[in-house]
N, C-alpha and C positions, 0 to 999 in steps of 0.2 A: 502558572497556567495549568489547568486539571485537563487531560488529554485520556482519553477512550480508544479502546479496541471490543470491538462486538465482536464475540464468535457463536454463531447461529446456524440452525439449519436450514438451508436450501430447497426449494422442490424444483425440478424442471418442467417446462410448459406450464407454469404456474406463476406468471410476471406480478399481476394483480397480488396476489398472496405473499409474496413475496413484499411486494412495494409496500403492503400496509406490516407486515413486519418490521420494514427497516423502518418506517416514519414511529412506530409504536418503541423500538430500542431508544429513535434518536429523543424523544421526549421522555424518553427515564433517563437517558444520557443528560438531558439540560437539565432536569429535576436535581443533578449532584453537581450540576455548574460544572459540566465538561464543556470545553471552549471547540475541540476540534475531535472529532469525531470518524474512525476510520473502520470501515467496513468490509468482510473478505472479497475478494474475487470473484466476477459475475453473482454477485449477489441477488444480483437483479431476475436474471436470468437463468441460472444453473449454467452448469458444465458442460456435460458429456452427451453432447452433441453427437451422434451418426456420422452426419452429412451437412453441408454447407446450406442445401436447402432445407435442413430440416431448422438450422440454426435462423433463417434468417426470419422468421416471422416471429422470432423473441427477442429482435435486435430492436433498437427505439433510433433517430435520430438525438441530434443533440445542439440546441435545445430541441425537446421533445417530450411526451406526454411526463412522461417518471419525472424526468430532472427537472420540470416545472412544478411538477407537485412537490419537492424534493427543495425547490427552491425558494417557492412558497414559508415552507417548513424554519428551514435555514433564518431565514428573513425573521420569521416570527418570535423563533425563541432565541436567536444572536450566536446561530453555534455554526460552525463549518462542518462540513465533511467530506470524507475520499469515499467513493462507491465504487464498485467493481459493475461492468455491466459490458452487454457487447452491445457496439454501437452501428446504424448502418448508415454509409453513403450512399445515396445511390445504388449501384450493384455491390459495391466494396462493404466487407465485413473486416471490423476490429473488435478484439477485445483491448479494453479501457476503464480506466479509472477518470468518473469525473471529478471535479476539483468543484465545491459548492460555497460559498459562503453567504452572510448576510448582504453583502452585495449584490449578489447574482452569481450565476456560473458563471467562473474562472477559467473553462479550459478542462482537455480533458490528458491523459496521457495513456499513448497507445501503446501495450507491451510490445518490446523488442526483440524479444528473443523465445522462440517460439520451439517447445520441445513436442515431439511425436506422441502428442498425447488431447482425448479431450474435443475442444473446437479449436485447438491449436492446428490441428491437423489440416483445419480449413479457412482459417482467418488471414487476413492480413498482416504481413511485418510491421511492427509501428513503426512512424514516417515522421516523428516528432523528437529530437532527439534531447530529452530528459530536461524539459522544461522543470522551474521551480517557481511556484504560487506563493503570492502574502495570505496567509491562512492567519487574523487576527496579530496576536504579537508574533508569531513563527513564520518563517520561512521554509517550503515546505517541497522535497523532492520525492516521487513515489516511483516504486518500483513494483512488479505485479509478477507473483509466484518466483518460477525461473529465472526472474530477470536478477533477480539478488544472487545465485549464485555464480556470477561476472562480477568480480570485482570491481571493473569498471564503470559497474550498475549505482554504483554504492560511492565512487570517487566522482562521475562528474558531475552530477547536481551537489555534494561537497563543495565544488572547486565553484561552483554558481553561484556559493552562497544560501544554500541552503540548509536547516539546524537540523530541520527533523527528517527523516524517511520514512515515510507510509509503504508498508509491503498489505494490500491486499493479495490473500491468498487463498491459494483449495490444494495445501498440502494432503496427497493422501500416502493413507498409512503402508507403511513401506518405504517409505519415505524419512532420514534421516535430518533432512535442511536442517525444520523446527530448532534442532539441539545445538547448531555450532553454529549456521551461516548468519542469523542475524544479531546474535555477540561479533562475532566477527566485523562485520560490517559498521557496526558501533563504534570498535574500540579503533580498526583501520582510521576512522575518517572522523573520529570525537565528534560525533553524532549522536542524538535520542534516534529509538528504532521503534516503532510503531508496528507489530506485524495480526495481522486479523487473520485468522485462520475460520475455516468451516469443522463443526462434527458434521454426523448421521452417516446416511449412504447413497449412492446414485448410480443407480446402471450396474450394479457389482463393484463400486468401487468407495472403499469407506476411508471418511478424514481423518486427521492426526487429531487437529483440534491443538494444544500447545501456542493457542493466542499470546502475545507477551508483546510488554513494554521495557524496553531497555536503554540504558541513562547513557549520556560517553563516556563511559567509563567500560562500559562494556557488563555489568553491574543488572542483572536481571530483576528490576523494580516491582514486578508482575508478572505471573504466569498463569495459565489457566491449565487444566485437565484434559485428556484428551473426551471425552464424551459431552458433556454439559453446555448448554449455551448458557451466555454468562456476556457480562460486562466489565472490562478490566477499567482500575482508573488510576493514574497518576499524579501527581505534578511533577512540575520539567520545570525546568528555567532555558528557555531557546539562548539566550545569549551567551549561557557558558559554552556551546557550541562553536561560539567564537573562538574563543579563548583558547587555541590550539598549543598552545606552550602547558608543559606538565611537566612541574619541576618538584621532584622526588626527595633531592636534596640540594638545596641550593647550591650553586657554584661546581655542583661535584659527581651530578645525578639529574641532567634535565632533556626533556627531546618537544620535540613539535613534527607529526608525524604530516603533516601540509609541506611545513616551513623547508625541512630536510630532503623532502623530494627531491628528484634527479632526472626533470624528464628528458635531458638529450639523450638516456641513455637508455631510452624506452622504445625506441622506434620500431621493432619487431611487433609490439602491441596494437602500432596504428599499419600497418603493414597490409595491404588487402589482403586477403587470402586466396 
């Protein structure tokens, strides 16, 4: 299965411009027979937001104008994909990843964990807690920016049953994640990592870029530049995901880093705070 990460530039208040970027990536993505297709962080929409009011007239429902064109798209050429965008209820503002495929939208997944930064400063906690999608032959759990670095970002859509992790992101520079957290997140939970990052600049604040695809092994398949928009591409095998035993030396050298878990001994973790 040939699996995509777009890293692209962004404008803010510029949704339109935006929306024919991503449909313009995802049809060079199908052009190399990528199956799933994942995209940074408010893609849709940009970042760095002010103010909640200034955010919300670049929010979309869902379904909604984008992700129907988006889904349209999807339908036509047989490919999934994770978007970043903020979405609005009602009065309620989230940032989210929608979940698309040739079926229709699948759902979207609301970030969790929200740092002082951005429109994080004004959106919604997500209220969904780390659903996982049939995205073609994958199973598929996402995580969005910050949310990968919590460990537990990264373990409970694992434990769901999910192979791959889509991290839509807008790592900016300054910013270390990029280099260790989504190896990490791989080799913990013998997982493929999916992570989309954004270049350019917004507001004074410029990307990492450091797009990449990474196998469970922890094994950096793909990497991208920090400057360049680009298309990364792979192939995965989702089911060796499964296959959480890794036996080094038979009978002498083996672990399963699922199997060996210990959760009675973890209850500080689930502990309110």
């Amino acid at each position: 299965m040939k699996v995509a990460a777009v890293q692209m530039d962004v404008k803010i208040f510029e949704n339109e411009r935006n929306l024919a970027k991503i449909l313009d990536h995802l049809e060079r993505a199908a052009r190399e027979c990528a199956k799933l297709v994942v995209f940074p962080e408010c893609a849709l929409s940009g970042y760095c937001f002010t103010s909640r009011e200034e955010a919300l007239p670049a929010a979309e429902p869902i379904p909604g104008p984008s992700t129907e064109k988006l889904a349209a798209a999807t339908k036509r050429l047989g490919v999934s994909i994770v978007v970043g965008m903020m979405e609005r209820t009602g009065e309620h503002l989230f940032n989210v990843a929608a979940v698309i495929t040739p079926d229709g939208i699948q759902g979207t997944y609301r970030k969790i964990h929200l740092p002082y930064l951005g429109i994080d400063r004004f959106d919604g906690l997500g209220d969904i807690p780390f659903p996982v999608f049939q995205a073609g032959q994958a199973k598929i759990g996402v995580n969005i920016c910050y949310d990968c670095s919590f460990p537990e970002s990264g373990r409970v859509p694992k434990l769901k049953g999910a192979q791959i992790l889509a991290i839509p992101t807008n790592w900016p520079v300054g910013s270390d994640t990029w280099a260790h957290i989504p190896k990490v997140r791989a080799i913990e939970n013998h997982m493929y990592v999916i992570a989309a990052d954004r270049v350019g600049e917004e507001r004074g604040f410029r990307f990492a870029g450091h797009s990449q695809i990474i196998d469970v092994t922890g094994a950096v398949l793909v990497e991208a530049g920090d400057t360049e928009e680009t298309i990364l591409y792979a192939d995965v095998e989702p089911a060796l995901a499964d296959k959480n035993r890794v036996v080094r030396i038979a009978g002498e050298w083996e672990y399963d880093r699922i199997a060996d878990r210990r959760p009675e001994m973890y209850e500080p973790i689930t502990r309110q705070k």
